[in-house]
Each structure stands twice: as structure tokens, then as C-alpha cells.
C-alpha positions as CSV (number, residue, x, y, z in Angstrom):
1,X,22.3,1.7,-65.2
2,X,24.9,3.6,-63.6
3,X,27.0,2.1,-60.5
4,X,28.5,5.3,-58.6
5,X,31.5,4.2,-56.8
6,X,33.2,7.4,-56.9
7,X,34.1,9.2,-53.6
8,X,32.7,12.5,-52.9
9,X,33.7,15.7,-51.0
10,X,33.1,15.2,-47.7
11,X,31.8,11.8,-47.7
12,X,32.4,9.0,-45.2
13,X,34.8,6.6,-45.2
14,X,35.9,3.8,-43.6
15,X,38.7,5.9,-42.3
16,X,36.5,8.6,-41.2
17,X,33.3,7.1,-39.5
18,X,33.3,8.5,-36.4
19,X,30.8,10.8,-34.4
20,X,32.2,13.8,-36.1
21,X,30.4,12.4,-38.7
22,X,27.3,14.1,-37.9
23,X,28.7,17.6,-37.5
24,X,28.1,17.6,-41.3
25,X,26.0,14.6,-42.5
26,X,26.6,12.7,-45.7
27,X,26.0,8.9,-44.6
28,X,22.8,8.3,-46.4
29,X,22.4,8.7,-50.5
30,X,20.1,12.0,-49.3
31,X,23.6,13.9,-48.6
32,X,21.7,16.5,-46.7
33,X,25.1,18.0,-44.6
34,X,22.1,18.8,-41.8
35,X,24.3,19.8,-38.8
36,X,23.2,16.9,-36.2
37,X,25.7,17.3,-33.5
38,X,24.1,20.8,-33.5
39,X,20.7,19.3,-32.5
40,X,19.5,19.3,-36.4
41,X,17.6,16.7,-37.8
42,X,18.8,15.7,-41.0
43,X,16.0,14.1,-43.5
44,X,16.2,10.8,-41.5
45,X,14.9,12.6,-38.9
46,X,17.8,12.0,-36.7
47,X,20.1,14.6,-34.7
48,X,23.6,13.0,-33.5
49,X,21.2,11.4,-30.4
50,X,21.0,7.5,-30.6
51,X,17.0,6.4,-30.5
52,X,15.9,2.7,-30.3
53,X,12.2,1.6,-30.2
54,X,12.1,-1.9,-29.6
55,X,14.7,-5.0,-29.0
56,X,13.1,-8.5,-28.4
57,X,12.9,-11.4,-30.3
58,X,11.3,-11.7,-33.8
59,X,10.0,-14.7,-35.2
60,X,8.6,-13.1,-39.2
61,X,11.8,-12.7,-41.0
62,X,12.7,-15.5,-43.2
63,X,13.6,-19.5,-42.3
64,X,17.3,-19.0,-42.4
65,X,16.9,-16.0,-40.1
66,X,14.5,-16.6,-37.6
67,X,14.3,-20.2,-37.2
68,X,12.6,-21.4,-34.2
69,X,14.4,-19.5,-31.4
70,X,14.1,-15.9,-32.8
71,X,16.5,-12.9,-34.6
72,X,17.4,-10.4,-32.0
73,X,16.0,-7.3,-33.7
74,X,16.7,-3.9,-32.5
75,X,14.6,-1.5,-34.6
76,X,16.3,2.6,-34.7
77,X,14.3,5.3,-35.1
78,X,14.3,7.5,-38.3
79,X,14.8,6.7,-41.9
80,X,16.1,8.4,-45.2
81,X,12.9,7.3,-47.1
82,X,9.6,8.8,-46.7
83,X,7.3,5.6,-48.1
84,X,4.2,6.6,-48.2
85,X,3.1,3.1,-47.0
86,X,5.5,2.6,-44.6
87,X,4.0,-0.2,-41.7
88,X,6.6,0.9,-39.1
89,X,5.7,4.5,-39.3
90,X,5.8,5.4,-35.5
91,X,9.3,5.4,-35.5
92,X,10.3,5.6,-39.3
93,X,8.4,9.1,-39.8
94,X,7.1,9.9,-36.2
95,X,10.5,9.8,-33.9
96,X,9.3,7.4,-31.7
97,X,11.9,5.5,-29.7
98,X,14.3,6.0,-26.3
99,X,17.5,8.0,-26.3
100,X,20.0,5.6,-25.0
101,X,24.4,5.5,-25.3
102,X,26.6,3.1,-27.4
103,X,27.2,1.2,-24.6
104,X,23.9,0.8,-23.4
105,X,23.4,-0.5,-27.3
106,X,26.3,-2.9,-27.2
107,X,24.5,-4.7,-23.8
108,X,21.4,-4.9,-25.6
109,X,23.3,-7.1,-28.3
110,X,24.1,-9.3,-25.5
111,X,21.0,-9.1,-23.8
112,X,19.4,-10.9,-26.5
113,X,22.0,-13.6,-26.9
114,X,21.4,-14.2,-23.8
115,X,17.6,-14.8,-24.5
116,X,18.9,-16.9,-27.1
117,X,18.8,-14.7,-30.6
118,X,19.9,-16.6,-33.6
119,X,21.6,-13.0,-34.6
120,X,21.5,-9.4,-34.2
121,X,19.0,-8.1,-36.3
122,X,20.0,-4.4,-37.0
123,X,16.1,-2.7,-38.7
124,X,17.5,0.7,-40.5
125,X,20.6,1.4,-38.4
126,X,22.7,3.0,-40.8
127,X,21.9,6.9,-40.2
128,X,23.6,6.1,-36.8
129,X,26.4,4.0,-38.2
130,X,28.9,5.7,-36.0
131,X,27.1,4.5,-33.0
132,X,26.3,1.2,-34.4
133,X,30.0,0.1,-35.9
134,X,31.3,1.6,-32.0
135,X,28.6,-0.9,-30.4
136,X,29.5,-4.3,-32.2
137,X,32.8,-3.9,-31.9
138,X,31.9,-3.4,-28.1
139,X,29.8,-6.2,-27.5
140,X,32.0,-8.4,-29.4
141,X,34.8,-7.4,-27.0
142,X,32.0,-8.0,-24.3
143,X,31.3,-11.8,-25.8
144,X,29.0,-11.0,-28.6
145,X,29.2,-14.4,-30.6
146,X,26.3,-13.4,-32.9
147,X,26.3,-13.2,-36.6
148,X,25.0,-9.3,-37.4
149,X,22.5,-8.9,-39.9
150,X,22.0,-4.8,-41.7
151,X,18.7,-5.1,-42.5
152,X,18.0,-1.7,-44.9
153,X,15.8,-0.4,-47.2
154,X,18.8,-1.0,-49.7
155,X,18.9,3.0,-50.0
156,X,22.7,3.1,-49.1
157,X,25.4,4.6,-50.1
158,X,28.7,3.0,-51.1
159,X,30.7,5.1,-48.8
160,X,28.9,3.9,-45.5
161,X,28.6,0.1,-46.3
162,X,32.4,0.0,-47.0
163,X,32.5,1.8,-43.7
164,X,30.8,-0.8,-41.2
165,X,31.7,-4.0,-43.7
166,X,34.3,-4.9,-40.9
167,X,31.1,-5.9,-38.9
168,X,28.3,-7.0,-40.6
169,X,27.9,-10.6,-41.6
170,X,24.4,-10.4,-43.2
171,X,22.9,-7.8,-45.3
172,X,19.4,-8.0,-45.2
173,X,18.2,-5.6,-48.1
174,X,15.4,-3.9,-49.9
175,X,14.8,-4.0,-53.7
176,X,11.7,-1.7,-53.9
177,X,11.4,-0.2,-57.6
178,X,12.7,-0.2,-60.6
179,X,11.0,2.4,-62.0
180,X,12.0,6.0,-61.0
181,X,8.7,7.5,-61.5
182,X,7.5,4.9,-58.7
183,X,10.0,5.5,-56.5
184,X,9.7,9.4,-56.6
185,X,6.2,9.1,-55.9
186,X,6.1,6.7,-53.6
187,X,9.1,7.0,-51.4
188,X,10.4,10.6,-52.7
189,X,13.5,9.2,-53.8
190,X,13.8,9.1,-57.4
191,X,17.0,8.0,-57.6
192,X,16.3,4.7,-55.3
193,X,16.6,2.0,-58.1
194,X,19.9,3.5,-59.5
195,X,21.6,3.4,-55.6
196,X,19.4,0.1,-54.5
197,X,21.6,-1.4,-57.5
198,X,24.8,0.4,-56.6
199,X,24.2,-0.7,-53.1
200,X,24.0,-4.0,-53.9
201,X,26.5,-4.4,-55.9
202,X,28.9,-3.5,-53.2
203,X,27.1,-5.8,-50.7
204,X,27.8,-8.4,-52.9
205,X,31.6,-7.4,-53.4
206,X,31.5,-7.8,-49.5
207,X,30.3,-11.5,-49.5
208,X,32.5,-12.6,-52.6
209,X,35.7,-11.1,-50.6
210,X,34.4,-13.1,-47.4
211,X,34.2,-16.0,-49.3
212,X,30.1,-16.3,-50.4
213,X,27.3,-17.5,-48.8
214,X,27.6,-19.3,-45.3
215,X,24.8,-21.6,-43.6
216,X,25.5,-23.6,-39.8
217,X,24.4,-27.2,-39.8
218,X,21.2,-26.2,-38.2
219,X,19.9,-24.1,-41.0
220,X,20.2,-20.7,-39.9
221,X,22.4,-17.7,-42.1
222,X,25.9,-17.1,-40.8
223,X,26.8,-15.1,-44.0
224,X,25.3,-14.2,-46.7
225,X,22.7,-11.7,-48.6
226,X,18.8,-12.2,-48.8
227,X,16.7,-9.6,-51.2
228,X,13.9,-8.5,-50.3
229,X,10.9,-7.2,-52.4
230,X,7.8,-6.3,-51.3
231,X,4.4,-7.1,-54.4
232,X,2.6,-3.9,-54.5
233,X,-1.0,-4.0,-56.1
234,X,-1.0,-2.6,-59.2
235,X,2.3,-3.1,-59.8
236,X,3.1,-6.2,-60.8
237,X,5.3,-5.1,-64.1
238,X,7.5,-2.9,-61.4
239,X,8.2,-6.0,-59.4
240,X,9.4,-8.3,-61.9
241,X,11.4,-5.6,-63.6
242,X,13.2,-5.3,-59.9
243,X,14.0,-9.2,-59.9
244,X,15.6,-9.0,-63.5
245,X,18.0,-6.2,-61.9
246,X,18.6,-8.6,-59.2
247,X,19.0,-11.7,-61.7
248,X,21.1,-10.0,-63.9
249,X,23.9,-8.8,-60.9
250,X,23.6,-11.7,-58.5
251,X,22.2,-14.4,-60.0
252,X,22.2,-17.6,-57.4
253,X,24.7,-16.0,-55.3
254,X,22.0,-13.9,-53.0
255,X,18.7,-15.2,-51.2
256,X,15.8,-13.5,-52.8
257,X,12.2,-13.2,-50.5
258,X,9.4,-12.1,-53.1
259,X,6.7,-10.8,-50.2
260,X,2.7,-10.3,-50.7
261,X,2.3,-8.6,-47.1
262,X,1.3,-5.6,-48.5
263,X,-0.9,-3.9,-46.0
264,X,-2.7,-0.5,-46.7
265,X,-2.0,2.4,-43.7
266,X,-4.8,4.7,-42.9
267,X,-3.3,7.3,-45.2
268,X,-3.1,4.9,-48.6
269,X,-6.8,3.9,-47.6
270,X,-8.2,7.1,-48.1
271,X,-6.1,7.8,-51.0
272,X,-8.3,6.0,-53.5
273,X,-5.4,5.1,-55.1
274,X,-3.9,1.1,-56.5
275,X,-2.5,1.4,-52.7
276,X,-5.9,1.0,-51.5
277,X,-5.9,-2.3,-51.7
278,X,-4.4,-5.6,-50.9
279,X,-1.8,-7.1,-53.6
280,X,-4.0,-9.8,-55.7
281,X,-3.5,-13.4,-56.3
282,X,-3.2,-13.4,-59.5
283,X,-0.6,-10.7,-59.2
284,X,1.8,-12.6,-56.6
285,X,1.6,-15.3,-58.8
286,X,2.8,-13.8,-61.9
287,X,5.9,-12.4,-60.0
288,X,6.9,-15.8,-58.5
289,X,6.6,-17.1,-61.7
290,X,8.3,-14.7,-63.1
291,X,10.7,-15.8,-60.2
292,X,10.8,-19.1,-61.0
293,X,11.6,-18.6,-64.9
294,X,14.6,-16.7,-63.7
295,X,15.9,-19.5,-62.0
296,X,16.7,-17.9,-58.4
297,X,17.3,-21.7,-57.0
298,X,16.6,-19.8,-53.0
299,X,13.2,-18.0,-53.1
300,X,11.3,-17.2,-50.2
301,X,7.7,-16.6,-50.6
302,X,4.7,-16.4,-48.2
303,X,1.6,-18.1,-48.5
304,X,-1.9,-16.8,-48.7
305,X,-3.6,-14.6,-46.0
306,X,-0.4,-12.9,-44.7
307,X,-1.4,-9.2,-45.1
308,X,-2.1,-8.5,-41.5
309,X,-0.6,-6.0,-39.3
310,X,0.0,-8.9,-36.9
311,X,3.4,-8.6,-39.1
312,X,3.8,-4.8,-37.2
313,X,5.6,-5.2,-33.7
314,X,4.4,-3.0,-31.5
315,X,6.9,-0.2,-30.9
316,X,6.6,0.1,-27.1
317,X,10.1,0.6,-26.2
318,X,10.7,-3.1,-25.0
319,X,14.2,-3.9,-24.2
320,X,15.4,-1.0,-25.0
321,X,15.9,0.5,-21.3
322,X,18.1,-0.8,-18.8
323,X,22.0,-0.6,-17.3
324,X,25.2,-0.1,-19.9
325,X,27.6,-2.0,-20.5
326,X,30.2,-2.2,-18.0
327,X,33.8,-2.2,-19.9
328,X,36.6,-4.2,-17.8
């Protein structure tokens, strides 16, 4: 496989990321140069315009990140993929969400530490990085004690992670496919395995520089890198190939969360398709096997009876209105 660390004609970089950076948009893998500070929407769906559909407290990510008090999770609007069983897709596909200013972003980071967040939980920020790198650095100015958590799909590219590595302390990651044919299908990105492995390998760069994996004395993540990867029925084979991947760059240096939550949408019900249905038994248990026979030492796994949409949060705009932050 093929790690593309090479910088590209009018790509971002750390030096670079600014708002400007819209005016010709290359900060996803999609490199689509759509004009947002002109009102266009680039594939992500986004124009220039901040959106945010919900900022509470979420208690369903993993032990290390939840805990018992809750990971402030701000969920953005938009996304570069287009999965066609996306759970959150009232404001991944559909726009849904409130228009609202870096600074009103930064006080909602200390709103919820306030309301006693373990972290900032940041759900597919990075087609706004601009405004998202401008609003930590903010908030910490503000008092923002908070470790930060970039929780992505994983479809990244180089170029923007090394841009916002000054603030995140947690990536939070996708490993969907291994398989190309999968991923073109199901998320109309082909290339996803090749840049889900590229983008990991720099998120990993980040937390060997920082000095690895970091965990307080009450259990919860202060630094580190957990893989996710969602069991898909019928696709068992797929899944374990993506742990190998995973095996073979990280080994016990990342978290890994091997997930059977699958949930069929309305539109992968009445595809009569493997999506259809629920992820088996038998088939969650070969890939934690399969797991286990690796030898990831930190696996996180759920336990029977999980797929429910009572995993969905219900994207009402909750937290996300109210006064900016006031600068002194």
C-alpha cells in the first residue's frame, strides 16, 4: 500500500490554514477546489459558514472516553463521505445544524467543561478546520483545560492533520474497508483504505512525537489513538482484512474498538441487499477472534443487543445556541 505524504499544489499546510482556505478548497482527500467563501458547497456539503447540530454530553463512546461523567461532543454538519448507511444522516448528508461564529464555538468548549465533560469530543470537524484550530486555541486562552479528541471517519488527508496537530490530543478514527470495491460502493470513495492507512500513519507519527499513549489515574484518555471499525453483515472477510492493516502499522501502540452496532437506515432496508440486515453473531465473533489472535492487548468490543438507534442522538440543535465568547 501506498502512504502519500507528498505535498500538493495548493494544498493546506500548517502554515496556511486559515479561512482563506475555503476560497479554493483542498482540506479533505476529495480535493474538490469548490469555491466556499463564494457561498459554494464543496462535496462535504459545507460553504465557508460554520454549522453545529448538537453539543451535550455523550455517554456511548468507549470507557476511556466517556467514563461516567460524559465526553463533551459537538457534532458539525457535513461530511466528505457519502456512506450509504450513515446513522447520523440529518446532518452528515442533509445540512442540518445552526450557523454560529468561532467564538461562539470556543464558549461552547467551555460550556461543557463547565457541565463537567471529560473532553471535547470534536464528531467530523475537519472540513471546517480553520474554524475549529481558531476555536481551541480560543477557549484554551479562555480556560479550556480539556483534552480534545478528532473523532473522523479516518478519511483525512496528511496535509490537514499536520495542520491542527498543535491541538488535538486524541484522534478518534475510522478504519472502515479494506477493500476498494467496498468502499466505492459503499461510501463513494474508492480510495478510502489507501488514505484511512496514510492517515493513520501520520496520527500515529503525532502520538510517538508527543511521547505515546497517556491515561489520568482515573481511567479516562488524555493522549492517545483508539481505532474504530464498524462489523458490517456480510462482510466479515472485509473487517478482519482492516485489523491486519491496523496490526501490521500500530500494533499495541493504538486502542482498537471492533463495533457490532450496525443498524440498517430506511434506505439499506429496502435495498434488499447484505445491508439489510443486522451484523450476525457468528460474524462478530469471528472478527474478535480474529482480534484476539492478533494480539491487540486494548480491544473494545460491545456486547449483545447493541444495534439500536438509541445509539443516534437526536440532532435538535441542543447547546448549540447561545452568547460568544467574550475575549478580555
Amino acid at each position: 500500500m501506498t502512504v502519500r505524504n507528498s505535498m500538493k499544489k495548493d494544498s493546506v499546510s500548517p502554515d496556511t490554514l486559515n479561512f482563506s482556505s475555503y476560497a479554493h478548497c483542498m482540506l479533505c482527500p476529495r480535493r474538490c477546489g469548490a469555491r466556499r467563501t463564494e457561498g459554494k458547497r464543496g462535496i462535504c456539503g459545507a460553504t465557508d459558514e460554520l454549522h453545529v447540530a448538537r453539543a451535550a454530553l455523550h455517554f456511548w463512546e468507549e470507557p476511556p472516553i466517556s467514563g461516567k461523567r460524559g465526553s463533551g461532543a459537538i457534532f458539525f454538519s457535513g461530511c466528505p463521505l457519502r456512506c450509504v448507511f450513515c446513522q447520523n444522516h440529518e446532518i452528515s448528508q442533509e445540512g442540518f445544524g445552526l450557523a454560529i461564529t468561532t467564538k461562539r464555538l470556543a464558549q461552547i468548549m467551555l460550556e461543557l467543561q463547565s457541565q463537567g465533560a471529560l473532553n471535547i469530543n470534536l464528531v467530523t470537524p475537519l472540513h471546517f478546520a480553520p474554524h475549529v484550530r481558531r476555536a481551541i486555541l480560543l477557549a484554551r486562552k479562555a480556560g479550556l483545560e480539556l483534552p480534545i479528541i478528532c473523532n473522523t471517519s479516518g478519511y483525512e488527508s496528511i496535509e490537514t492533520l499536520q495542520a491542527v496537530e498543535d491541538v488535538i490530543d486524541i484522534w478518534l478514527t475510522d478504519f472502515k474497508y479494506a477493500s476498494q470495491e467496498l468502499s466505492g460502493r459503499l461510501s463513494k470513495a474508492p480510495d478510502y483504505p489507501e488514505v484511512a492507512f496514510a492517515a493513520l500513519t501520520e496520527m500515529l507519527r503525532q502520538l510517538q512525537k508527543a511521547g505515546g499513549r497517556l491515561q489520568g489515574t482515573d481511567g479516562r484518555l488524555l493522549r492517545g489513538i483508539i481505532v474504530r471499525h464498524l462489523v458490517l453483515p456480510g462482510h466479515s472477510d472485509d473487517s478482519c482484512a482492516v485489523l491486519d492493516r491496523i496490526w501490521e502499522l500500530c500494533g499495541n501502540e493504538v486502542d482498537v474498538s471492533v463495533m457490532n452496532q450496525y443498524t440498517p437506515n430506511a434506505e439499506c432496508l429496502a435495498s434488499n441487499t447484505e445491508l439489510a440486515h443486522t451484523v450476525s453473531n457468528q460474524e462478530y465473533e469471528r472478527v474478535l477472534d480474529h482480534s484476539d489472535d492478533l494480539g491487540f492487548e486494548r480491544l473494545w468490543w460491545q456486547q449483545g443487543g447493541t444495534v439500536s438507534e438509541s445509539f443516534i442522538p437526536t440532532f435538535d440543535a441542543t447547546g448549540v445556541a447561545g452568547p460568544e465568547l467574550r475575549q478580555t
